[in-house]
C-alpha positions as CSV (number, residue, x, y, z in Angstrom):
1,X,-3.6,-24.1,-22.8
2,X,-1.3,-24.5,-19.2
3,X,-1.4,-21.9,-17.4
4,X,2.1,-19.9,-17.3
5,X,3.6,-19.6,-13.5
6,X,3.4,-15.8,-12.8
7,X,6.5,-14.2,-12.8
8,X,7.1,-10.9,-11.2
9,X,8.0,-8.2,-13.5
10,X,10.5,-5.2,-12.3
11,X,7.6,-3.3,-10.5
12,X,6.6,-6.3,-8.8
13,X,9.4,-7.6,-7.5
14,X,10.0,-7.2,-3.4
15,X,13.2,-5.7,-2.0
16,X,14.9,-8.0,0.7
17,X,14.5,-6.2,4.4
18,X,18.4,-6.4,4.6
19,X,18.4,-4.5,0.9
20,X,15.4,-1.9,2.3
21,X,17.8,-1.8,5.1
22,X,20.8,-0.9,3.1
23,X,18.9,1.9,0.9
24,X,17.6,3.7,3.7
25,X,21.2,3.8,5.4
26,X,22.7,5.0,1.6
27,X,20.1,7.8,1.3
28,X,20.1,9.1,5.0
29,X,23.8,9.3,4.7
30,X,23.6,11.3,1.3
31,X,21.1,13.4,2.9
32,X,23.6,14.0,6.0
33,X,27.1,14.5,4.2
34,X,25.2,17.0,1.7
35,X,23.4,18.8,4.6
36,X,27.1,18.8,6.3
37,X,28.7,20.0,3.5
38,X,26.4,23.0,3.0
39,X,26.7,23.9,7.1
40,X,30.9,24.0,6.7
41,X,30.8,26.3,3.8
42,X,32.3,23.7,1.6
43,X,29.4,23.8,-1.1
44,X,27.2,26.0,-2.2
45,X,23.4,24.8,-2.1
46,X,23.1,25.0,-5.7
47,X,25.8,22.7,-6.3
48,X,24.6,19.5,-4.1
49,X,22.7,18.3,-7.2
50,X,26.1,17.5,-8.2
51,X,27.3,15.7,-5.7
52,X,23.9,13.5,-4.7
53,X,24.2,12.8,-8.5
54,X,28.0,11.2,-7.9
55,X,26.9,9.6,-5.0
56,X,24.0,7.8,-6.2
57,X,25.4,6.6,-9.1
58,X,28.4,5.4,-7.5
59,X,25.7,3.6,-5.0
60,X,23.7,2.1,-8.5
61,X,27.3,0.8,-9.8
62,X,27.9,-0.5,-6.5
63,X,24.9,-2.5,-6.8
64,X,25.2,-3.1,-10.0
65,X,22.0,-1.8,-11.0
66,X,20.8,1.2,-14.1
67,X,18.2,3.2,-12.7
């Protein structure tokens, strides 16, 4: 029997450093405008679930991906 080449499965797979990049910019900016948003009096804290929710799925559809 030949052996199969190994293919990575969805855990295995590596991010690209310009991707890791990329993440870390989107979640530090989610993390600032929600911390921001609390500070003006715009939101209550109890409500950011909300908008991090609508942001990160607008960032998933952006990258076309389901998480």
């Amino acid at each position: 029997m030949a052996d199969k080449p190994h293919r990575p499965n969805g855990t295995e797979r590596r991010k690209s450093p310009d991707r890791r990049i990329l993440d870390v910019i989107i979640f530090v900016t989610v993390v600032v405008s929600n911390v921001l948003l609390v500070l003006i009096g715009h939101v209550s804290p109890e409500s950011l679930i909300g908008y991090s929710s609508a942001l990160t799925a607008a960032y998933a559809a952006w990258r076309h991906q389901s998480r």
